[in-house]
VEXZALO-868636 format. One record per residue: residue in one letter; z, x, y of N, C-alpha, C, CB in turn. Coordinates in Angstrom, 2 decimals, always signed. Glycine has a CB too. Layout:
N
+------+---------+---------+---------+---------+---------+---------+---------+---------+---------+---------+---------+---------+
| resn |      nz |      nx |      ny |     caz |     cax |     cay |      cz |      cx |      cy |     cbz |     cbx |     cby |
+------+---------+---------+---------+---------+---------+---------+---------+---------+---------+---------+---------+---------+
|    A |       Z |       X |       Y |       Z |       X |       Y |       Z |       X |       Y |       Z |       X |       Y |
...
+------+---------+---------+---------+---------+---------+---------+---------+---------+---------+---------+---------+---------+
//
This chain:
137
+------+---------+---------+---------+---------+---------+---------+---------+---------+---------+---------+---------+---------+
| resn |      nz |      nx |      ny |     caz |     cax |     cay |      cz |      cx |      cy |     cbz |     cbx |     cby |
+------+---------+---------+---------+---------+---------+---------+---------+---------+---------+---------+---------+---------+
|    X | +266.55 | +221.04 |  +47.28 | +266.60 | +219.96 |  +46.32 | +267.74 | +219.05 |  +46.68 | +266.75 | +220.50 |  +44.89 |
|    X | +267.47 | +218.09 |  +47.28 | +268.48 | +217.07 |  +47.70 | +268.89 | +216.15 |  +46.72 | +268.03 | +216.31 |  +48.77 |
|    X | +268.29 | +215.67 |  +45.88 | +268.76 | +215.08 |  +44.57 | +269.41 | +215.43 |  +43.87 | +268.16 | +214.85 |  +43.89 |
|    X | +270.74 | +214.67 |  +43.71 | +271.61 | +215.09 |  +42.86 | +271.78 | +215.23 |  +41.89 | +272.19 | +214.85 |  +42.87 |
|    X | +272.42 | +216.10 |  +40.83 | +271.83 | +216.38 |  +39.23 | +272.77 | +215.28 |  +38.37 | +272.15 | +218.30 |  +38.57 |
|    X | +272.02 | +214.53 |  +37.43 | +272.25 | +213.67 |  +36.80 | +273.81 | +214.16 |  +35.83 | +270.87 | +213.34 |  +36.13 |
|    X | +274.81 | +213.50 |  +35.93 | +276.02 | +213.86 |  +35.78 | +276.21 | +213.44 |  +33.91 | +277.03 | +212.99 |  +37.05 |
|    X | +276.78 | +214.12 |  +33.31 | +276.99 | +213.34 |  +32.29 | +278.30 | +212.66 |  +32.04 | +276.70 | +214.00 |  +31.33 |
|    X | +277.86 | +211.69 |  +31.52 | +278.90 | +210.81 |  +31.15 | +280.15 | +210.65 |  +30.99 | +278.76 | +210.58 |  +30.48 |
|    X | +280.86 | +210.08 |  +31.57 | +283.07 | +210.37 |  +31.47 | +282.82 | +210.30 |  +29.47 | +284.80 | +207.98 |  +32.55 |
|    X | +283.53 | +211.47 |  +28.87 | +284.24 | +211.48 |  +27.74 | +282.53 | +212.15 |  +26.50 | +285.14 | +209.48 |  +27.49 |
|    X | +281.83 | +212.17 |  +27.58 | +280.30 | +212.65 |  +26.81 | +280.59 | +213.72 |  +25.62 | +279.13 | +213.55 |  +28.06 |
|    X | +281.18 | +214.73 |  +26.07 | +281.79 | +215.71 |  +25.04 | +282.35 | +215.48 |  +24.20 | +282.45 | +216.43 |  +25.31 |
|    X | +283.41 | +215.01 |  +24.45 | +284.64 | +214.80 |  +23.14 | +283.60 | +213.76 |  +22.24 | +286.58 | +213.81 |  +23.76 |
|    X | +283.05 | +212.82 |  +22.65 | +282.34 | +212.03 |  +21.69 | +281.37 | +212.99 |  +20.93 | +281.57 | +210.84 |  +22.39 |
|    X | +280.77 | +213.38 |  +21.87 | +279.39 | +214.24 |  +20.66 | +279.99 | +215.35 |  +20.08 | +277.80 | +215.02 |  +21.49 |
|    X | +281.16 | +216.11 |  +20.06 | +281.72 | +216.51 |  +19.12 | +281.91 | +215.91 |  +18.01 | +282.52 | +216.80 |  +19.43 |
|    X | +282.61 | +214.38 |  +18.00 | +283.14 | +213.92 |  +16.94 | +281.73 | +213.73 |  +16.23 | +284.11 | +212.66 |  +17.15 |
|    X | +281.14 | +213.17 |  +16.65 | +279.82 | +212.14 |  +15.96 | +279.24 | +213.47 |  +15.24 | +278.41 | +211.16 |  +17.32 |
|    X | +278.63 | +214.80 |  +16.22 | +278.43 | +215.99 |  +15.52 | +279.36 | +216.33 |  +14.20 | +278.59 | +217.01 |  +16.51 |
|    X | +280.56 | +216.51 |  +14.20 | +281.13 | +216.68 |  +13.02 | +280.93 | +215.53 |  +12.02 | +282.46 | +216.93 |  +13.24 |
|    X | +280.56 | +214.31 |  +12.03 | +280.66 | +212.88 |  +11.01 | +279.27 | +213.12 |  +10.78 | +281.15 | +211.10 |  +11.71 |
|    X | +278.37 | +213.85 |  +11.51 | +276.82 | +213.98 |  +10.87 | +277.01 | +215.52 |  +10.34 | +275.30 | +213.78 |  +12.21 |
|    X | +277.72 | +215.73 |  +10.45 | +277.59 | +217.41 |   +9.69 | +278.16 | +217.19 |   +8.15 | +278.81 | +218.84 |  +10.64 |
|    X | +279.03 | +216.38 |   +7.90 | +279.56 | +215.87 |   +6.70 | +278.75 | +214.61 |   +5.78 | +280.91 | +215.40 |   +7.14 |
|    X | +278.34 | +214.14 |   +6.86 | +276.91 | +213.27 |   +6.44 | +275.89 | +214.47 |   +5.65 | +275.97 | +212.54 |   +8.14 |
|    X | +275.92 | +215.03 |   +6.42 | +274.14 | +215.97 |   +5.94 | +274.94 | +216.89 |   +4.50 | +273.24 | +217.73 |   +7.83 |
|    X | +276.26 | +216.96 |   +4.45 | +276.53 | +217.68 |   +3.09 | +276.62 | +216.97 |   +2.10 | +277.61 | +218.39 |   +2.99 |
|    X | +276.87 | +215.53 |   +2.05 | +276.86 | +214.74 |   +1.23 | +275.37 | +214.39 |   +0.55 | +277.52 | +213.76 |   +1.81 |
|    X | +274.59 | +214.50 |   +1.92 | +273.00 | +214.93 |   +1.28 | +272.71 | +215.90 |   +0.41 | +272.11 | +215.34 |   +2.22 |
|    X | +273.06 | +216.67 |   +0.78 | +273.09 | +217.66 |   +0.16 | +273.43 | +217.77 |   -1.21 | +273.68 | +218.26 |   +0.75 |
|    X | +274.63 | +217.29 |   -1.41 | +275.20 | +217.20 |   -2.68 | +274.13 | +216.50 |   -3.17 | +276.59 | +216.59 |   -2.85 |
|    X | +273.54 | +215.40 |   -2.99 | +273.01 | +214.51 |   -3.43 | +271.86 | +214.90 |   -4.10 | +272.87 | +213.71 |   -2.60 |
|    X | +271.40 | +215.86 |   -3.16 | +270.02 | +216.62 |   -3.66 | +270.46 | +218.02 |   -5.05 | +269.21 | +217.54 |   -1.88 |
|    X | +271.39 | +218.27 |   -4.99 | +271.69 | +219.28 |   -6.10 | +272.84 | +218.76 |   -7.24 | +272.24 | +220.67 |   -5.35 |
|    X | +272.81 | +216.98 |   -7.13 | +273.10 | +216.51 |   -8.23 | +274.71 | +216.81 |   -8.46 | +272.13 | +217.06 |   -9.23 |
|    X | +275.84 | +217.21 |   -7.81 | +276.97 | +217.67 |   -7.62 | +277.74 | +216.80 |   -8.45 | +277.32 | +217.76 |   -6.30 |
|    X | +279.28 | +216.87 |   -9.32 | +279.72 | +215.75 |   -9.67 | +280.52 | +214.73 |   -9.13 | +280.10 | +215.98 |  -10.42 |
|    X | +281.25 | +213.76 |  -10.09 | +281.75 | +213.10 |   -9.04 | +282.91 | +213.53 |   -8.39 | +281.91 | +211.97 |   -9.37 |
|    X | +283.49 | +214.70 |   -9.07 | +284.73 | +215.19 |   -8.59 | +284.65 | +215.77 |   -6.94 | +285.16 | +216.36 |   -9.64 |
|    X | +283.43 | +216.07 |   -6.72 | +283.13 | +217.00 |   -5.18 | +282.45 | +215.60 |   -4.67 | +281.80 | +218.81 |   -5.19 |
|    X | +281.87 | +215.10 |   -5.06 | +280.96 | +213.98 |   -4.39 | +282.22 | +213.12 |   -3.23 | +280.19 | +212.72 |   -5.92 |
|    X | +283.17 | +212.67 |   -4.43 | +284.47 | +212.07 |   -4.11 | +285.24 | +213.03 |   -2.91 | +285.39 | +211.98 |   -5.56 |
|    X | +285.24 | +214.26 |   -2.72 | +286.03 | +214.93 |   -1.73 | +284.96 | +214.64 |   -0.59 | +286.44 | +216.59 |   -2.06 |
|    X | +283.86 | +214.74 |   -0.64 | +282.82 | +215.17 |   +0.38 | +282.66 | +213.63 |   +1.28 | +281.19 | +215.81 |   -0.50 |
|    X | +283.00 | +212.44 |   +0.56 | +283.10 | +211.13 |   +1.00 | +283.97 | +210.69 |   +1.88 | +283.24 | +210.45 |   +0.13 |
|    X | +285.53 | +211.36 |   +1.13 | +286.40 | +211.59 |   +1.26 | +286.41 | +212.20 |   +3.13 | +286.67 | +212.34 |   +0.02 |
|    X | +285.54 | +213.33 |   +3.13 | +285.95 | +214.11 |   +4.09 | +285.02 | +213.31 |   +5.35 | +285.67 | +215.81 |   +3.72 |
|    X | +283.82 | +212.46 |   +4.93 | +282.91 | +212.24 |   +6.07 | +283.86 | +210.65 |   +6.04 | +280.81 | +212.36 |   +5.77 |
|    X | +284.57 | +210.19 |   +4.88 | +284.75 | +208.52 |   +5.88 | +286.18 | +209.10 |   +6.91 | +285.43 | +206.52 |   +4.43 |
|    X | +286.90 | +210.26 |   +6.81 | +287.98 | +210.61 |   +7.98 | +287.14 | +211.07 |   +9.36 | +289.07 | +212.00 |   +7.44 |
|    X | +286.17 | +212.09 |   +9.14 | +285.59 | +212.09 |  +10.16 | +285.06 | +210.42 |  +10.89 | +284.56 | +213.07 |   +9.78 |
|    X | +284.77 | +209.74 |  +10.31 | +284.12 | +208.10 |  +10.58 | +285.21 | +207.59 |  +11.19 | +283.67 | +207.04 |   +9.16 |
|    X | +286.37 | +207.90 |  +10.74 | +287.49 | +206.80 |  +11.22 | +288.25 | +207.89 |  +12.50 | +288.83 | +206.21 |   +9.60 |
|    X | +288.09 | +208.66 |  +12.71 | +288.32 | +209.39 |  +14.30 | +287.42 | +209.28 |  +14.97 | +288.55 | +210.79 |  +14.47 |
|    X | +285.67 | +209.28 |  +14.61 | +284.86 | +208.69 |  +15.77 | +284.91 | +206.83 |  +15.84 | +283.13 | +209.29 |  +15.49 |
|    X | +285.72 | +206.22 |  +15.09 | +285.85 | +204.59 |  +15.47 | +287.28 | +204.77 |  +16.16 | +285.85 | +203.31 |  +13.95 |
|    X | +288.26 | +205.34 |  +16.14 | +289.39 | +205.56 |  +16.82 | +289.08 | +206.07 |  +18.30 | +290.21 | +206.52 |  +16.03 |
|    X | +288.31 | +207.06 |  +18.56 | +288.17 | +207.29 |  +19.74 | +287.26 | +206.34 |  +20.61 | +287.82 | +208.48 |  +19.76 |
|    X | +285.93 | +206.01 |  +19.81 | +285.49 | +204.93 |  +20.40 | +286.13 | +203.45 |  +20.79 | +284.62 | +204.79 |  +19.74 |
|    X | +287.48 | +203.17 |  +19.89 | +287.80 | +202.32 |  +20.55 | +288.56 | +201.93 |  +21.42 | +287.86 | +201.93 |  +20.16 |
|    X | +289.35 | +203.52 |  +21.65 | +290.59 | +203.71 |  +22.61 | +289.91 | +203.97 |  +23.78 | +291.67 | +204.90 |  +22.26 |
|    X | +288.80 | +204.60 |  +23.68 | +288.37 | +204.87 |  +25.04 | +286.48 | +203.81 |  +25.20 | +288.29 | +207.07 |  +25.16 |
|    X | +286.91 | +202.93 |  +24.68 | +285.04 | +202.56 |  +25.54 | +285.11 | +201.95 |  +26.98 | +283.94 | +201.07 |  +24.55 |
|    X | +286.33 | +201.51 |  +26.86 | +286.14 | +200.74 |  +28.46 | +286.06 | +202.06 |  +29.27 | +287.67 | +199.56 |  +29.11 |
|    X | +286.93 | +203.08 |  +29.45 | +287.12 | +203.68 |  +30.20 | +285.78 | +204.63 |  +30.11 | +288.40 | +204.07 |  +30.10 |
|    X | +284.93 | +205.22 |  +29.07 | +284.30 | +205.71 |  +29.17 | +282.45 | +205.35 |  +29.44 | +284.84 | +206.18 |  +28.42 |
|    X | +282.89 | +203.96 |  +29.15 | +281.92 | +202.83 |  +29.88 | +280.56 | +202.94 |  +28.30 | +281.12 | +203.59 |  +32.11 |
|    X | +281.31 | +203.51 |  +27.25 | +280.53 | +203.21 |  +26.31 | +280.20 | +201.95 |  +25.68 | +280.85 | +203.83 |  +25.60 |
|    X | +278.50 | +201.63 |  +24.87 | +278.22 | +200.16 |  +24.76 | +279.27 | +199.23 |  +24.05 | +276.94 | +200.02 |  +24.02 |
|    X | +279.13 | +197.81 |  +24.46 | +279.96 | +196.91 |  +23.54 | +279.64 | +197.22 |  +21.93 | +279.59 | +195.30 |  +23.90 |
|    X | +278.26 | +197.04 |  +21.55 | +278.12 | +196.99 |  +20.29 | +278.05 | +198.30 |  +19.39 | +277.08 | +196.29 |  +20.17 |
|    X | +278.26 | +199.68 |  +19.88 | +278.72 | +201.02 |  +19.51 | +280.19 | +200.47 |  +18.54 | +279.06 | +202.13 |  +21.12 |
|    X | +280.79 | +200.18 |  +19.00 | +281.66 | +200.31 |  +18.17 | +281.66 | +199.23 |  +16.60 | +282.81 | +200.17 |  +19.10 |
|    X | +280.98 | +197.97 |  +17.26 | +280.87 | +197.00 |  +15.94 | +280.25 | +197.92 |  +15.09 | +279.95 | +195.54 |  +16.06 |
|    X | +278.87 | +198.45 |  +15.59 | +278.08 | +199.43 |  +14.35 | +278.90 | +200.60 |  +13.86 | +276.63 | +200.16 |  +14.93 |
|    X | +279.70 | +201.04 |  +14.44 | +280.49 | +202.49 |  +13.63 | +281.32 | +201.91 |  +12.66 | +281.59 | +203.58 |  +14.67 |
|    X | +282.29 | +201.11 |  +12.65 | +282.31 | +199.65 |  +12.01 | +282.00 | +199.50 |  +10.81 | +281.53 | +198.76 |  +12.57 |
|    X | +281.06 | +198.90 |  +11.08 | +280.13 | +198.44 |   +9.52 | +279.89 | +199.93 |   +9.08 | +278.25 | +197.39 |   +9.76 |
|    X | +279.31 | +200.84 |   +9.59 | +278.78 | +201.89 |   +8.76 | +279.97 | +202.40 |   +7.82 | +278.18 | +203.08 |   +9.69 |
|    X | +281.21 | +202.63 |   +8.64 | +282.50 | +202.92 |   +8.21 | +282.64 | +202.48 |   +6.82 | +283.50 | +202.32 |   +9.07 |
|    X | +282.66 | +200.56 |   +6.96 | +283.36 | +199.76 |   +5.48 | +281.86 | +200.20 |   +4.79 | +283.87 | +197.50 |   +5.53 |
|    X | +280.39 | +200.19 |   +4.99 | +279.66 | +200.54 |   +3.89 | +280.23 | +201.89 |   +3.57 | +278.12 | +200.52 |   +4.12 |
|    X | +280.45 | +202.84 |   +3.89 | +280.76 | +204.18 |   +3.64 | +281.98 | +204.33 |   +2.85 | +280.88 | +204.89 |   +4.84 |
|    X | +282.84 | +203.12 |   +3.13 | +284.44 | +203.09 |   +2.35 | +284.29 | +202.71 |   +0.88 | +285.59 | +201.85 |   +3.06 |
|    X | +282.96 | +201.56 |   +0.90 | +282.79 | +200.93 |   -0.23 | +282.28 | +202.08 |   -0.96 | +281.94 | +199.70 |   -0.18 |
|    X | +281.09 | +202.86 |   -0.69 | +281.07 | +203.68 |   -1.46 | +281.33 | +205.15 |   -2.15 | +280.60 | +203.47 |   -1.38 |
|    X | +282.61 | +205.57 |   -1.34 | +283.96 | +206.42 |   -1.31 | +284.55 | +205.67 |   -2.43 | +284.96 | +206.43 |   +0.19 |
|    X | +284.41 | +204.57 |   -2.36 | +285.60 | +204.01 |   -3.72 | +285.01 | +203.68 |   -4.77 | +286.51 | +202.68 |   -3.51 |
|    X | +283.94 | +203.11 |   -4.90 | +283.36 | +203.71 |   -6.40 | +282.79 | +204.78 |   -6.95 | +282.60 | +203.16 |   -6.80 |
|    X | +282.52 | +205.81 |   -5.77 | +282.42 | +207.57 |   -6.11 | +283.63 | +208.00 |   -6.91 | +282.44 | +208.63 |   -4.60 |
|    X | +284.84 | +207.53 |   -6.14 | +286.08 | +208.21 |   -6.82 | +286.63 | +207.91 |   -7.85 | +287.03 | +208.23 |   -6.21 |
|    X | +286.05 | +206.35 |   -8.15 | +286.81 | +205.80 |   -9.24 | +286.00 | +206.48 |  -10.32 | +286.92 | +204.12 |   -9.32 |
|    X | +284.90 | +206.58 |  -10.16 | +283.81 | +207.69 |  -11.23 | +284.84 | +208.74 |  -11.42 | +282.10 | +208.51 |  -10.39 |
|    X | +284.89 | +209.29 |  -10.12 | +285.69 | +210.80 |  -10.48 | +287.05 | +210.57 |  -11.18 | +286.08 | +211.74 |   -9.00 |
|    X | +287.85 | +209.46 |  -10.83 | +288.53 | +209.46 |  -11.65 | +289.15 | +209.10 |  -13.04 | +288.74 | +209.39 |  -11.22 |
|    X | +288.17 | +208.41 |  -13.56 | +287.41 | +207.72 |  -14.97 | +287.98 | +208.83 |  -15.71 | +285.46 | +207.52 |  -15.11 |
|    X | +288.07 | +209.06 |  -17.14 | +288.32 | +210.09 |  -18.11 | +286.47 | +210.05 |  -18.49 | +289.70 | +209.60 |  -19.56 |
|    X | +286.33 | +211.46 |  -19.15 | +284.87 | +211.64 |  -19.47 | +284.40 | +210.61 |  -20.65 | +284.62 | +213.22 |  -19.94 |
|    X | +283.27 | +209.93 |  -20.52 | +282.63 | +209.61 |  -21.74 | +282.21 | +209.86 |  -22.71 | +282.15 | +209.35 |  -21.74 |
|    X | +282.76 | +209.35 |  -23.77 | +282.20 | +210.61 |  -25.40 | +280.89 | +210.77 |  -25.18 | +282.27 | +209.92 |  -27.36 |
|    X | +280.60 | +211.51 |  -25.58 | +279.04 | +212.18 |  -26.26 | +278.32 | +211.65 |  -26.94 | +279.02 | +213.19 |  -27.05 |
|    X | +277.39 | +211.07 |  -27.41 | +277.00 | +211.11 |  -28.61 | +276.58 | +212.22 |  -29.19 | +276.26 | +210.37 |  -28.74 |
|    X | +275.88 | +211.99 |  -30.19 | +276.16 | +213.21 |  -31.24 | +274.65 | +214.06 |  -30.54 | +276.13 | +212.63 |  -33.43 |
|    X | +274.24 | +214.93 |  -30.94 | +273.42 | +216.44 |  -29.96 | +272.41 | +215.95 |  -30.86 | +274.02 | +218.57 |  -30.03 |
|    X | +271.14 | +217.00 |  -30.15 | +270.06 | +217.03 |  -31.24 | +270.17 | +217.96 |  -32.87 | +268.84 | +217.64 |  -30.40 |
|    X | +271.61 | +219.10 |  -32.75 | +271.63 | +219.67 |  -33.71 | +272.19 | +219.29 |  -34.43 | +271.78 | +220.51 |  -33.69 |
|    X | +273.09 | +218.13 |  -34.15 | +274.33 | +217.80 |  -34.65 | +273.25 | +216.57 |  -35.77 | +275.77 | +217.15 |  -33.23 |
|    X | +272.14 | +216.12 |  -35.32 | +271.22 | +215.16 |  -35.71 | +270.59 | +216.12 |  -36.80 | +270.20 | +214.54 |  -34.47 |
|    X | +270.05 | +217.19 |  -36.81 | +269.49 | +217.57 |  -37.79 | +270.14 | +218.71 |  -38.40 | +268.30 | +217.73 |  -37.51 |
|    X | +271.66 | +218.91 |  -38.79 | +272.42 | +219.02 |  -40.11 | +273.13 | +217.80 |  -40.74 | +273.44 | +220.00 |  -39.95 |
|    X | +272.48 | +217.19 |  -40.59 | +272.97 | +215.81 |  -41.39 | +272.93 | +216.42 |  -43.18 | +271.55 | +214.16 |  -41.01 |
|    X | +273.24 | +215.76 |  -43.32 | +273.27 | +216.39 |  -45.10 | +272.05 | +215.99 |  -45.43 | +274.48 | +215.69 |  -46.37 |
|    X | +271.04 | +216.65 |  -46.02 | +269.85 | +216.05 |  -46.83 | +269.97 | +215.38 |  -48.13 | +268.98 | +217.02 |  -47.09 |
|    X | +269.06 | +214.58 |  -48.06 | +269.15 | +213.54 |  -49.48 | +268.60 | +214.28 |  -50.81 | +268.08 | +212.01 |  -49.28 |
|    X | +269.25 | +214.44 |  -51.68 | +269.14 | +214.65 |  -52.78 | +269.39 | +213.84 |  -54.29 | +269.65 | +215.48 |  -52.62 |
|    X | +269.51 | +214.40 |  -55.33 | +269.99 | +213.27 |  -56.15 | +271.47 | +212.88 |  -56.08 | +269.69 | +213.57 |  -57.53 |
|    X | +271.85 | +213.96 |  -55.76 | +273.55 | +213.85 |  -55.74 | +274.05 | +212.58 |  -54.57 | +274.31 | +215.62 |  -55.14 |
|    X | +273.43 | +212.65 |  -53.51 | +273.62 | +211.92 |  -52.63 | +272.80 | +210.62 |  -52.61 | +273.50 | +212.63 |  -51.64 |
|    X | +271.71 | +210.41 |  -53.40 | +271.07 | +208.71 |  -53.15 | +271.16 | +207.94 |  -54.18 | +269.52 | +208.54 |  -52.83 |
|    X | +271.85 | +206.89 |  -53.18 | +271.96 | +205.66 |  -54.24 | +270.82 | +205.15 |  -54.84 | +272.51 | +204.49 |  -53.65 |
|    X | +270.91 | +204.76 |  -55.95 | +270.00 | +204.29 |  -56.71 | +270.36 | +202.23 |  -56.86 | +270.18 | +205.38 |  -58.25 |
|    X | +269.33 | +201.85 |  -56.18 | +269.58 | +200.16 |  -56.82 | +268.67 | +199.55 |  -56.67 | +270.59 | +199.20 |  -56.27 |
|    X | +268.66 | +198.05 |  -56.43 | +267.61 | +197.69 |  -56.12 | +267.35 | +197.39 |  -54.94 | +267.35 | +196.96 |  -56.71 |
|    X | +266.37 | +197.67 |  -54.51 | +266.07 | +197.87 |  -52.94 | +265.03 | +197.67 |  -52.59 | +266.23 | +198.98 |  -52.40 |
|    X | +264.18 | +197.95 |  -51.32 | +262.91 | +197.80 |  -50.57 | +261.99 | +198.42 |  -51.56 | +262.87 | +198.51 |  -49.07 |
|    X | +262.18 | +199.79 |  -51.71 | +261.29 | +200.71 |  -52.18 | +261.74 | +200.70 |  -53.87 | +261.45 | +202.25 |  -51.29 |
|    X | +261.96 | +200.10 |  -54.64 | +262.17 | +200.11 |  -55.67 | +261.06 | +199.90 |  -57.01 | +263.03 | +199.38 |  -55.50 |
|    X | +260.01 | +199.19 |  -55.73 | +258.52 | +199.22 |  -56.80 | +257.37 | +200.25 |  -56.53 | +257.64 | +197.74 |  -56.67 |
|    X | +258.32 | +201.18 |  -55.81 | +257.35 | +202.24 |  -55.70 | +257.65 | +203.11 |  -57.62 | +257.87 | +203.44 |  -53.93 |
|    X | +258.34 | +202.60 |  -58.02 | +258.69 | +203.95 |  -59.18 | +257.98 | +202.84 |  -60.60 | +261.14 | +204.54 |  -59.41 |
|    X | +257.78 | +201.33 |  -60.12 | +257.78 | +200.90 |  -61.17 | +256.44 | +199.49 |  -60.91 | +259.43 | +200.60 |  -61.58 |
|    X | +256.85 | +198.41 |  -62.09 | +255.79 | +196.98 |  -61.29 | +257.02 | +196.42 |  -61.04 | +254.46 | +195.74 |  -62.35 |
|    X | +256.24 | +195.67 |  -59.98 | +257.48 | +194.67 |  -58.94 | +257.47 | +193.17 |  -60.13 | +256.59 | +194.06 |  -56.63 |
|    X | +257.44 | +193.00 |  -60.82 | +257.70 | +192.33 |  -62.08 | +258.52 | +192.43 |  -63.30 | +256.85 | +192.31 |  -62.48 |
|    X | +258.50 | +193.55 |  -63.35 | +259.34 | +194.18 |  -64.58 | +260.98 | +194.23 |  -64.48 | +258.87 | +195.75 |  -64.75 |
|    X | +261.69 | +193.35 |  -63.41 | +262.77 | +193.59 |  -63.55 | +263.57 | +193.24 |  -64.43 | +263.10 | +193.43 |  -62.82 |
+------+---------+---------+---------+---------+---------+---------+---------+---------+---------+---------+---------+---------+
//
């Protein structure tokens, strides 16, 4: 076999490590996503994939000349990065919000006090000619 075996790439490794780890933190954030997680973990898990993002745009940009990687690789890691930052920062600001009251439950809805005589006003009102003629006032 005289053909020589196709060599891989100066820096091939160290890159597909990184990118492997920024899609492994990617796919947990899926994850979360799919089992509804709050914002308190959502916010770490964002947290943890935009650092992975910003060591594969650090290495890509210290090394593309030398590793003869594309011009536009790095614009796109880039953009994905600031979309990914943007939404790291309104994940967290969720997480860090104080909780929103409640409204009141379904049980909390039906011990309401029941109406009795003690409790209903008597005047004149909508239903007031149900007891009598709507004339006679």
């Amino acid at each position: 076999m005289g053909a020589a075996q196709q060599q891989e790439p100066p820096c091939f490794k160290e890159f597909m490590a990184l990118r492997t780890e920024a899609e492994k933190k990617r796919g947990a954030i899926e994850q979360a996503g799919k089992k509804k997680v709050g914002p308190a973990v959502a916010c770490r898990l964002f947290n943890e994939y935009s650092a992975s993002e910003a060591k594969l745009i650090k290495y890509v940009s210290t090394n593309a000349d030398k590793c003869g990687m594309p011009k536009d690789l790095l614009d796109n890691l880039s953009k994905s990065h600031a979309q990914t930052t943007q939404i790291r920062t309104r994940v967290c600001e969720v997480a860090a919000a104080p909780p929103k009251p409640r409204g009141p439950s379904l049980s909390d809805a039906l011990s309401a006090p029941v109406p009795d005589s003690s409790n209903v006003r008597r005047g004149h009102g909508t239903f007031d000619t149900l007891s009598g003629s709507p004339l006679a006032r």
